[in-house]
C-alpha positions in Angstrom: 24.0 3.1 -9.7 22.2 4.7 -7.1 21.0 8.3 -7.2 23.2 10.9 -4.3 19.9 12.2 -3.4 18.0 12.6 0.2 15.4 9.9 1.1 11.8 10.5 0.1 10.6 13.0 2.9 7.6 10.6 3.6 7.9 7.8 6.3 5.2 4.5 6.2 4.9 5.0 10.1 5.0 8.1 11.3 3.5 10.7 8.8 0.5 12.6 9.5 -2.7 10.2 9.3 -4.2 11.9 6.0 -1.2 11.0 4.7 -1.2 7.3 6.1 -4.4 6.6 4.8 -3.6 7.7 0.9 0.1 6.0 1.0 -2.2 2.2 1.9 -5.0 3.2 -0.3 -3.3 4.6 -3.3 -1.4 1.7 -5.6 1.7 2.4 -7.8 -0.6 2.0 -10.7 -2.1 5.4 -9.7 1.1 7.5 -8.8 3.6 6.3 -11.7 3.9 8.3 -15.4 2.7 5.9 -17.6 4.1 7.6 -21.1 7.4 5.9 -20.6 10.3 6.9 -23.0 12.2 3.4 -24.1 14.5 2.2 -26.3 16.0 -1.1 -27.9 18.6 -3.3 -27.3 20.1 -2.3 -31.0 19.9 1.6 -29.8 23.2 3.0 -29.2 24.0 5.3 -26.0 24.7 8.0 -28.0 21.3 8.0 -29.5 19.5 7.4 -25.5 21.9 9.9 -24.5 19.8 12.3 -27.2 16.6 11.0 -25.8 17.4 11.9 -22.1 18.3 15.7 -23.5 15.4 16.2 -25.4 12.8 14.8 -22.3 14.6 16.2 -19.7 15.2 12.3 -18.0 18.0 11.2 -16.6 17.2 7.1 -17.1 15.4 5.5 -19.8 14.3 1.7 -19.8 15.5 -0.8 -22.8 12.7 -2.9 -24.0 12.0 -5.8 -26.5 8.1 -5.4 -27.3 6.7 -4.8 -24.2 9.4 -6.5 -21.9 11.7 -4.8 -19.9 15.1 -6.0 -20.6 17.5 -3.3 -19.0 18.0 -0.4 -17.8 20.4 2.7 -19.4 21.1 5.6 -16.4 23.1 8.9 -17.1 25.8 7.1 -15.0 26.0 4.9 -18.1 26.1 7.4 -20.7 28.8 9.3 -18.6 30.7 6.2 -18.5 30.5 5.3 -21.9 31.5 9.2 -23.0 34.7 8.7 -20.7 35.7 5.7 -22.0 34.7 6.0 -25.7 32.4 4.0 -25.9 29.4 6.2 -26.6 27.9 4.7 -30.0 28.0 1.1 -28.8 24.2 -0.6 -28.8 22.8 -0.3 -25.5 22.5 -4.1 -25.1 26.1 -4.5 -24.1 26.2 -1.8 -21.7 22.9 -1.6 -19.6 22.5 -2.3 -16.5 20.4 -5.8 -15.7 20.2 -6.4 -12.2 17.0 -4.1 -11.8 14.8 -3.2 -9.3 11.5 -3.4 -10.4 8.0 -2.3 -8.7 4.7 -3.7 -10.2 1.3 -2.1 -10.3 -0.4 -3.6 -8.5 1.8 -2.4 -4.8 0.7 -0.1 -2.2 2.2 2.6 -2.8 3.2 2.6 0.9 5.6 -0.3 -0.6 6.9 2.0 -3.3 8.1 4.7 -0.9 9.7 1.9 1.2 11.7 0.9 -2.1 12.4 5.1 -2.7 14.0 5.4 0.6 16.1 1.7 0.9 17.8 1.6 -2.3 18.1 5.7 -3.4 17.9 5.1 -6.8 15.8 7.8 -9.2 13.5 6.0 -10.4 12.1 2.5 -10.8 10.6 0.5 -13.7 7.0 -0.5 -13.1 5.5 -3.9 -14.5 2.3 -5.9 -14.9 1.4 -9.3 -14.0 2.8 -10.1 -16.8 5.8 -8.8 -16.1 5.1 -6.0 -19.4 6.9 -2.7 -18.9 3.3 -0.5 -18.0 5.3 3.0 -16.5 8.4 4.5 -14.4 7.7 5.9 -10.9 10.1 8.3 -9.1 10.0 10.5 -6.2 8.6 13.6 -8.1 5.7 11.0 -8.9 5.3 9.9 -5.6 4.8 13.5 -3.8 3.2 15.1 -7.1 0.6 12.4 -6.3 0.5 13.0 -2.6 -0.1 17.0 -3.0 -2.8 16.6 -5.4 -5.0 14.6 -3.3 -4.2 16.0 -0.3 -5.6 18.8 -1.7 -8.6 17.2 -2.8 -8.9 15.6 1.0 -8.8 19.6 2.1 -11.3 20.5 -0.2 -13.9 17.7 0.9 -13.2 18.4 4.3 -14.4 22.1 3.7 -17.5 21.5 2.0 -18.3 19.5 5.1 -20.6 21.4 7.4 -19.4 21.3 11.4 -20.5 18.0 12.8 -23.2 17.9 15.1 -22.2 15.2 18.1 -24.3 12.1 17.2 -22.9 9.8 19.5 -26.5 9.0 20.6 -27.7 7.6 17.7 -26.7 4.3 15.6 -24.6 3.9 12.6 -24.5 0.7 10.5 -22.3 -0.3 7.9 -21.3 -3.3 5.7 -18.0 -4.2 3.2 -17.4 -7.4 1.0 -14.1 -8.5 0.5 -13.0 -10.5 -2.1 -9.9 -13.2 -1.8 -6.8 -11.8 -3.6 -8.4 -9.0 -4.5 -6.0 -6.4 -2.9 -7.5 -3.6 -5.2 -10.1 -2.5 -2.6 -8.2 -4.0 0.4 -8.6 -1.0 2.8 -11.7 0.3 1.8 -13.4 -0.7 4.5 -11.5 0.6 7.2 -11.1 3.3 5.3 -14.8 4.5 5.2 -15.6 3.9 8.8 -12.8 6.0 9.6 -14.8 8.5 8.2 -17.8 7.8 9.7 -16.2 7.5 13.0 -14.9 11.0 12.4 -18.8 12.3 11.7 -20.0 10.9 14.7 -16.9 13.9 16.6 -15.7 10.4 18.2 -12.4 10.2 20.6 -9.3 10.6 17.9 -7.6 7.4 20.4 -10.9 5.1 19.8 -10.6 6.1 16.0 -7.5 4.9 15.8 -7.8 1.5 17.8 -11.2 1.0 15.3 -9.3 1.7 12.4 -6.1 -1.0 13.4 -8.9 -3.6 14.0 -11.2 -3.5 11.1 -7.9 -2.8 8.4 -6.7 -6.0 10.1 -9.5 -8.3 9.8 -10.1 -6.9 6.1 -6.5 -7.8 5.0 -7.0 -11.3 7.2 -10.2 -12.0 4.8 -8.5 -11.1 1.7 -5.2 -12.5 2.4 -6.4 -16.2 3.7 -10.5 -16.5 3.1 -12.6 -17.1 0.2 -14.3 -13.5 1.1 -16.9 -12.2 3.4 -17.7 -9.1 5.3 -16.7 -6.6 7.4 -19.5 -4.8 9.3 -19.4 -2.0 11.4 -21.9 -0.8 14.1 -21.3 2.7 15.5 -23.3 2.3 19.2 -24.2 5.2 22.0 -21.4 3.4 23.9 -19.3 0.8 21.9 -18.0 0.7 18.6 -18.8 -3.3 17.1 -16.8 -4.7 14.5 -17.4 -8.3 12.7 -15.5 -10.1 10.3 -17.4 -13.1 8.9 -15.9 -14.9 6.0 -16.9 -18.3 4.1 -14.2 -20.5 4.9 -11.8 -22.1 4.7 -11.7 -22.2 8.7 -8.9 -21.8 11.0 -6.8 -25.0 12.0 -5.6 -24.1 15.2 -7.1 -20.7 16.5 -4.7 -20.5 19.7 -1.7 -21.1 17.3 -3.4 -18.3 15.1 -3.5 -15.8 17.5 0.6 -16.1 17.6 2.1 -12.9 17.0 4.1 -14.0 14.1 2.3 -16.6 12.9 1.1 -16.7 9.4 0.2 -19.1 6.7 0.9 -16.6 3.8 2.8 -17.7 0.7 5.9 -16.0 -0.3 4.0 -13.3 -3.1 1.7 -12.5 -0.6 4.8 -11.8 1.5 6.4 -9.6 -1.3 3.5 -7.5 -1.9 3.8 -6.1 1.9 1.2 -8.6 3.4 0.9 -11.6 5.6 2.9 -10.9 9.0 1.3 -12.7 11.1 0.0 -9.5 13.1 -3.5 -9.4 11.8 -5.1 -11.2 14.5 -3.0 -9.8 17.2 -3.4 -6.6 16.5 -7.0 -6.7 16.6 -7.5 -9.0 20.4 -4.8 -6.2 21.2 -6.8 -3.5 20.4 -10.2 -4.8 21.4 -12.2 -4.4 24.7 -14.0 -7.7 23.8 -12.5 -10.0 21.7 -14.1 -13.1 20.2 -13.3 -15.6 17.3 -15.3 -19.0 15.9 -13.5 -20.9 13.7 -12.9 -24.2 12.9 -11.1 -26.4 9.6 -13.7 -26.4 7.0 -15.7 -23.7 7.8 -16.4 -20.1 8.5 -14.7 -17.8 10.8 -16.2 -15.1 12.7 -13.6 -12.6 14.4 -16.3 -9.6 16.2 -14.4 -6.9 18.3 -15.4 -4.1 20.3 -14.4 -1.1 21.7 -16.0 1.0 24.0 -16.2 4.6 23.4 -14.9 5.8 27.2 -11.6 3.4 26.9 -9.3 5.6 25.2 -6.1 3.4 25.8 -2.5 3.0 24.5 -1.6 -0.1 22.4 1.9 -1.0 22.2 4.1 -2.1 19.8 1.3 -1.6 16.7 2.2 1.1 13.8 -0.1 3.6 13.0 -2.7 3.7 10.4 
Protein backbone atom coordinates (compact mmCIF):
# COMPACT_ATOMS: atom_id res chain seq x y z
CA UNK A 1 0.00 0.00 0.00
CA UNK A 2 1.22 3.30 -0.71
CA UNK A 3 2.51 5.76 1.95
CA UNK A 4 -0.33 9.20 2.54
CA UNK A 5 2.70 11.27 2.43
CA UNK A 6 3.70 14.52 0.17
CA UNK A 7 5.94 13.92 -2.84
CA UNK A 8 9.75 14.14 -2.46
CA UNK A 9 10.23 18.09 -2.45
CA UNK A 10 12.96 17.53 -5.24
CA UNK A 11 11.95 17.74 -8.98
CA UNK A 12 14.51 16.07 -11.94
CA UNK A 13 13.89 19.31 -13.99
CA UNK A 14 13.49 22.17 -12.40
CA UNK A 15 15.66 22.23 -9.11
CA UNK A 16 18.47 24.41 -8.57
CA UNK A 17 21.52 23.31 -10.82
CA UNK A 18 23.80 22.21 -7.78
CA UNK A 19 21.21 20.08 -7.13
CA UNK A 20 20.77 18.85 -10.85
CA UNK A 21 24.14 17.92 -11.13
CA UNK A 22 24.39 15.54 -7.74
CA UNK A 23 20.69 13.91 -8.47
CA UNK A 24 22.67 12.57 -12.39
CA UNK A 25 25.87 12.08 -10.74
CA UNK A 26 25.00 10.43 -7.51
CA UNK A 27 23.66 6.55 -8.02
CA UNK A 28 21.23 4.76 -5.57
CA UNK A 29 24.16 2.75 -4.49
CA UNK A 30 25.45 5.92 -2.81
CA UNK A 31 22.12 7.34 -1.17
CA UNK A 32 20.45 4.01 0.17
CA UNK A 33 21.06 2.47 4.00
CA UNK A 34 22.72 -0.46 3.31
CA UNK A 35 22.22 -2.27 7.00
CA UNK A 36 18.84 -3.62 5.97
CA UNK A 37 16.62 -5.22 8.74
CA UNK A 38 14.98 -8.63 7.03
CA UNK A 39 13.23 -11.42 7.85
CA UNK A 40 12.10 -14.98 6.55
CA UNK A 41 9.33 -16.42 4.96
CA UNK A 42 8.81 -18.76 8.28
CA UNK A 43 8.83 -15.34 10.51
CA UNK A 44 5.56 -14.61 11.79
CA UNK A 45 4.08 -10.84 11.74
CA UNK A 46 3.96 -10.72 15.15
CA UNK A 47 7.59 -11.28 15.51
CA UNK A 48 8.34 -8.39 12.23
CA UNK A 49 5.88 -6.39 13.94
CA UNK A 50 8.55 -6.54 17.13
CA UNK A 51 11.36 -5.77 14.66
CA UNK A 52 9.64 -2.60 13.24
CA UNK A 53 9.28 -1.36 17.23
CA UNK A 54 12.50 -1.97 18.22
CA UNK A 55 14.23 -0.14 14.78
CA UNK A 56 11.87 2.43 14.55
CA UNK A 57 10.78 1.12 10.60
CA UNK A 58 7.78 1.01 9.39
CA UNK A 59 8.58 -1.86 6.41
CA UNK A 60 10.88 -4.59 6.60
CA UNK A 61 11.86 -6.85 3.40
CA UNK A 62 11.35 -10.88 3.55
CA UNK A 63 14.30 -12.68 2.24
CA UNK A 64 15.51 -16.24 1.35
CA UNK A 65 19.50 -15.98 1.54
CA UNK A 66 20.14 -13.00 -0.18
CA UNK A 67 16.94 -12.85 -2.43
CA UNK A 68 14.21 -10.61 -1.90
CA UNK A 69 11.11 -12.52 -1.88
CA UNK A 70 8.41 -10.03 -0.34
CA UNK A 71 7.74 -7.30 1.22
CA UNK A 72 5.92 -6.91 5.05
CA UNK A 73 4.58 -2.98 5.56
CA UNK A 74 2.92 -1.74 8.86
CA UNK A 75 -0.29 -1.74 6.65
CA UNK A 76 0.14 -5.50 6.90
CA UNK A 77 0.74 -5.89 10.42
CA UNK A 78 -2.29 -3.61 11.07
CA UNK A 79 -4.26 -5.71 8.98
CA UNK A 80 -3.28 -8.86 10.39
CA UNK A 81 -3.87 -7.40 14.13
CA UNK A 82 -7.49 -6.50 12.89
CA UNK A 83 -8.28 -9.57 11.66
CA UNK A 84 -6.41 -11.99 13.98
CA UNK A 85 -4.13 -13.04 12.16
CA UNK A 86 -1.03 -11.64 13.66
CA UNK A 87 1.23 -14.88 14.38
CA UNK A 88 0.69 -16.30 10.86
CA UNK A 89 4.31 -16.73 8.91
CA UNK A 90 4.94 -13.85 6.87
CA UNK A 91 5.02 -15.91 3.70
CA UNK A 92 1.32 -16.04 3.34
CA UNK A 93 0.70 -12.52 3.95
CA UNK A 94 3.34 -10.27 2.25
CA UNK A 95 3.01 -8.32 -0.23
CA UNK A 96 4.79 -9.59 -3.80
CA UNK A 97 4.04 -7.27 -6.43
CA UNK A 98 7.17 -4.95 -5.45
CA UNK A 99 8.68 -2.19 -6.65
CA UNK A 100 12.18 -2.56 -6.75
CA UNK A 101 15.14 0.05 -7.57
CA UNK A 102 18.73 -1.42 -8.32
CA UNK A 103 22.12 0.09 -7.54
CA UNK A 104 23.26 0.75 -10.10
CA UNK A 105 20.29 3.94 -11.12
CA UNK A 106 20.73 7.57 -11.15
CA UNK A 107 19.50 8.55 -8.47
CA UNK A 108 17.67 11.19 -10.58
CA UNK A 109 15.64 7.79 -11.42
CA UNK A 110 15.07 6.97 -7.76
CA UNK A 111 13.36 10.31 -6.91
CA UNK A 112 11.22 9.85 -10.13
CA UNK A 113 10.07 6.37 -8.50
CA UNK A 114 9.68 8.51 -4.77
CA UNK A 115 7.35 10.92 -6.35
CA UNK A 116 5.07 8.44 -8.93
CA UNK A 117 4.26 5.69 -6.76
CA UNK A 118 4.35 7.38 -2.95
CA UNK A 119 5.33 4.48 -1.35
CA UNK A 120 8.00 4.76 1.84
CA UNK A 121 10.50 3.12 0.77
CA UNK A 122 11.80 0.83 -1.84
CA UNK A 123 13.89 -2.34 -1.87
CA UNK A 124 17.31 -1.96 -3.68
CA UNK A 125 18.93 -4.91 -5.66
CA UNK A 126 22.10 -5.94 -7.54
CA UNK A 127 22.68 -7.30 -10.80
CA UNK A 128 22.01 -10.14 -9.50
CA UNK A 129 18.96 -9.29 -8.36
CA UNK A 130 20.45 -9.89 -4.36
CA UNK A 131 18.69 -7.74 -1.82
CA UNK A 132 22.07 -5.06 -1.26
CA UNK A 133 19.87 -2.02 0.85
CA UNK A 134 16.33 0.05 1.24
CA UNK A 135 16.21 3.69 0.05
CA UNK A 136 13.48 6.14 1.18
CA UNK A 137 12.97 9.71 1.08
CA UNK A 138 14.90 10.53 4.38
CA UNK A 139 17.83 8.75 2.46
CA UNK A 140 17.42 10.64 -0.54
CA UNK A 141 17.57 14.29 1.05
CA UNK A 142 19.88 13.16 4.03
CA UNK A 143 22.20 12.43 0.99
CA UNK A 144 21.42 15.63 -0.89
CA UNK A 145 22.20 18.01 2.42
CA UNK A 146 25.32 16.38 3.04
CA UNK A 147 26.92 17.02 -0.14
CA UNK A 148 25.50 20.12 -0.73
CA UNK A 149 27.27 21.06 2.05
CA UNK A 150 30.41 19.73 0.92
CA UNK A 151 29.68 21.58 -2.72
CA UNK A 152 29.46 24.96 -0.23
CA UNK A 153 32.42 24.19 1.45
CA UNK A 154 34.67 23.73 -1.87
CA UNK A 155 33.17 26.56 -3.29
CA UNK A 156 34.57 28.71 -0.28
CA UNK A 157 37.97 27.57 -0.27
CA UNK A 158 37.98 28.73 -3.84
CA UNK A 159 39.62 32.08 -4.23
CA UNK A 160 37.56 34.85 -6.55
CA UNK A 161 38.16 33.97 -10.10
CA UNK A 162 40.19 36.14 -12.05
CA UNK A 163 38.51 36.43 -15.76
CA UNK A 164 40.63 34.09 -18.02
CA UNK A 165 38.65 34.17 -20.96
CA UNK A 166 41.88 35.10 -22.84
CA UNK A 167 43.72 32.23 -22.34
CA UNK A 168 43.15 28.40 -23.48
CA UNK A 169 41.85 25.56 -21.57
CA UNK A 170 42.11 21.85 -22.67
CA UNK A 171 40.67 18.87 -21.50
CA UNK A 172 40.11 15.19 -22.25
CA UNK A 173 37.52 12.17 -20.80
CA UNK A 174 37.31 8.37 -21.89
CA UNK A 175 34.20 6.75 -21.78
CA UNK A 176 33.74 3.29 -21.54
CA UNK A 177 30.57 1.24 -23.30
CA UNK A 178 28.09 0.26 -20.57
CA UNK A 179 29.89 1.69 -18.15
CA UNK A 180 27.24 4.09 -16.68
CA UNK A 181 29.37 4.46 -13.44
CA UNK A 182 31.24 7.56 -14.65
CA UNK A 183 28.67 8.48 -17.29
CA UNK A 184 28.54 12.33 -16.50
CA UNK A 185 31.77 12.89 -15.46
CA UNK A 186 32.75 14.61 -18.13
CA UNK A 187 30.30 17.10 -18.47
CA UNK A 188 30.47 17.34 -15.19
CA UNK A 189 34.16 18.65 -14.86
CA UNK A 190 34.06 21.10 -17.63
CA UNK A 191 31.14 22.58 -16.08
CA UNK A 192 33.53 23.42 -13.59
CA UNK A 193 36.00 24.66 -15.61
CA UNK A 194 33.70 26.70 -17.61
CA UNK A 195 32.67 28.22 -14.30
CA UNK A 196 36.60 29.19 -13.46
CA UNK A 197 37.02 30.80 -16.66
CA UNK A 198 33.67 33.60 -15.00
CA UNK A 199 32.03 32.34 -18.39
CA UNK A 200 28.19 33.45 -19.53
CA UNK A 201 25.84 31.18 -16.93
CA UNK A 202 23.55 30.72 -20.74
CA UNK A 203 26.82 29.39 -22.66
CA UNK A 204 27.43 27.11 -19.51
CA UNK A 205 24.45 25.57 -19.76
CA UNK A 206 24.19 25.08 -23.66
CA UNK A 207 28.07 23.41 -23.04
CA UNK A 208 26.95 21.33 -20.43
CA UNK A 209 23.60 19.84 -22.59
CA UNK A 210 26.06 19.09 -25.47
CA UNK A 211 28.96 17.40 -23.93
CA UNK A 212 26.51 15.21 -21.20
CA UNK A 213 24.76 14.24 -24.52
CA UNK A 214 27.54 13.08 -26.62
CA UNK A 215 29.09 11.28 -23.31
CA UNK A 216 25.78 9.28 -22.73
CA UNK A 217 25.65 8.76 -26.84
CA UNK A 218 29.30 7.12 -26.46
CA UNK A 219 28.41 4.99 -23.54
CA UNK A 220 25.01 4.07 -24.51
CA UNK A 221 25.82 2.92 -28.41
CA UNK A 222 29.88 2.93 -28.90
CA UNK A 223 32.66 0.76 -27.98
CA UNK A 224 34.14 4.02 -26.08
CA UNK A 225 36.10 7.02 -26.99
CA UNK A 226 36.56 10.53 -25.81
CA UNK A 227 35.12 13.58 -25.06
CA UNK A 228 37.43 16.59 -25.35
CA UNK A 229 36.87 19.97 -24.41
CA UNK A 230 38.67 23.17 -25.57
CA UNK A 231 37.85 26.35 -23.66
CA UNK A 232 38.94 29.26 -26.58
CA UNK A 233 39.22 33.37 -26.25
CA UNK A 234 35.95 33.15 -28.31
CA UNK A 235 34.36 29.67 -28.70
CA UNK A 236 33.84 26.89 -26.52
CA UNK A 237 34.88 23.27 -28.84
CA UNK A 238 33.55 20.09 -27.96
CA UNK A 239 34.48 16.59 -29.78
CA UNK A 240 33.13 13.32 -29.33
CA UNK A 241 35.32 10.65 -31.14
CA UNK A 242 34.43 7.07 -30.46
CA UNK A 243 35.85 3.61 -32.06
CA UNK A 244 32.94 2.43 -33.79
CA UNK A 245 30.63 0.79 -34.42
CA UNK A 246 29.59 3.75 -37.01
CA UNK A 247 26.28 5.23 -37.64
CA UNK A 248 23.98 3.59 -40.35
CA UNK A 249 21.99 6.35 -41.33
CA UNK A 250 23.22 9.78 -39.83
CA UNK A 251 20.12 11.88 -41.20
CA UNK A 252 17.84 9.21 -39.63
CA UNK A 253 20.06 9.58 -36.50
CA UNK A 254 19.63 13.03 -36.04
CA UNK A 255 15.66 12.19 -35.62
CA UNK A 256 14.44 13.59 -32.55
CA UNK A 257 13.18 10.39 -31.25
CA UNK A 258 15.07 8.05 -32.85
CA UNK A 259 17.13 5.56 -30.92
CA UNK A 260 18.59 2.19 -31.29
CA UNK A 261 18.69 1.48 -27.45
CA UNK A 262 17.60 -1.86 -26.07
CA UNK A 263 14.84 -2.11 -23.63
CA UNK A 264 17.38 -2.14 -20.11
CA UNK A 265 19.11 0.67 -21.45
CA UNK A 266 15.58 2.14 -21.73
CA UNK A 267 14.73 1.16 -18.00
CA UNK A 268 17.78 2.61 -16.54
CA UNK A 269 16.55 6.28 -17.76
CA UNK A 270 18.66 6.21 -21.00
CA UNK A 271 18.35 5.99 -24.72
CA UNK A 272 15.65 8.75 -25.94
CA UNK A 273 16.57 9.42 -28.87
CA UNK A 274 17.48 13.18 -27.87
CA UNK A 275 21.23 12.83 -27.65
CA UNK A 276 22.04 13.99 -30.95
CA UNK A 277 19.36 16.48 -31.15
CA UNK A 278 20.03 18.14 -28.31
CA UNK A 279 23.47 18.78 -29.11
CA UNK A 280 22.99 20.18 -33.26
CA UNK A 281 20.26 22.20 -31.14
CA UNK A 282 22.49 23.58 -28.93
CA UNK A 283 25.50 24.06 -31.15
CA UNK A 284 26.70 27.23 -33.18
CA UNK A 285 28.50 24.66 -35.50
CA UNK A 286 27.49 21.40 -35.74
CA UNK A 287 29.39 18.61 -37.44
CA UNK A 288 29.19 14.71 -37.48
CA UNK A 289 31.41 11.84 -39.59
CA UNK A 290 30.18 8.60 -39.35
CA UNK A 291 29.62 5.75 -41.30
CA UNK A 292 28.61 1.61 -40.66
CA UNK A 293 31.82 0.08 -39.55
CA UNK A 294 33.60 2.79 -38.33
CA UNK A 295 34.19 5.74 -36.03
CA UNK A 296 32.07 8.66 -35.44
CA UNK A 297 33.12 12.03 -34.75
CA UNK A 298 30.25 14.44 -33.42
CA UNK A 299 32.50 18.21 -32.68
CA UNK A 300 30.30 21.18 -31.53
CA UNK A 301 30.87 24.63 -30.78
CA UNK A 302 29.62 27.38 -29.18
CA UNK A 303 30.66 30.78 -29.30
CA UNK A 304 31.04 32.65 -26.17
CA UNK A 305 28.90 36.00 -27.35
CA UNK A 306 25.75 33.74 -28.44
CA UNK A 307 23.96 33.49 -25.28
CA UNK A 308 20.70 31.91 -26.83
CA UNK A 309 17.50 30.07 -25.68
CA UNK A 310 17.00 26.41 -26.63
CA UNK A 311 13.61 25.11 -26.62
CA UNK A 312 12.09 22.15 -25.60
CA UNK A 313 15.59 20.67 -23.78
CA UNK A 314 15.47 20.08 -19.79
CA UNK A 315 17.93 21.46 -17.71
CA UNK A 316 21.13 20.00 -16.58
Amino acid sequence: MADDKPDIPISTVDSPSVVLELIYQLKIKNVMSTAVITAGKTDTLRYIQALMKENYITGVPITEGSRLMGLVSIDDIVTALDNGYIDEPAEGRMSRNLIVLEDDMPLSFAISYLNKYRYGRYPVVNKQQELVGILTSKDVIGTLLVEMNREVLRLEKISEAHNSSAGFSEMEFATTKYDFELAGRASTEIKKALKKHNIDSQIIRRVAIASYELEINQVVHSLGGTISCSIQPDKVIVTAADTGPGIEDVNLALQEGWSTANEWIRSLGFGAGMGLANTKRVSDEFTISSSPGKSTTVRSVIFLNSPKEESGISPL
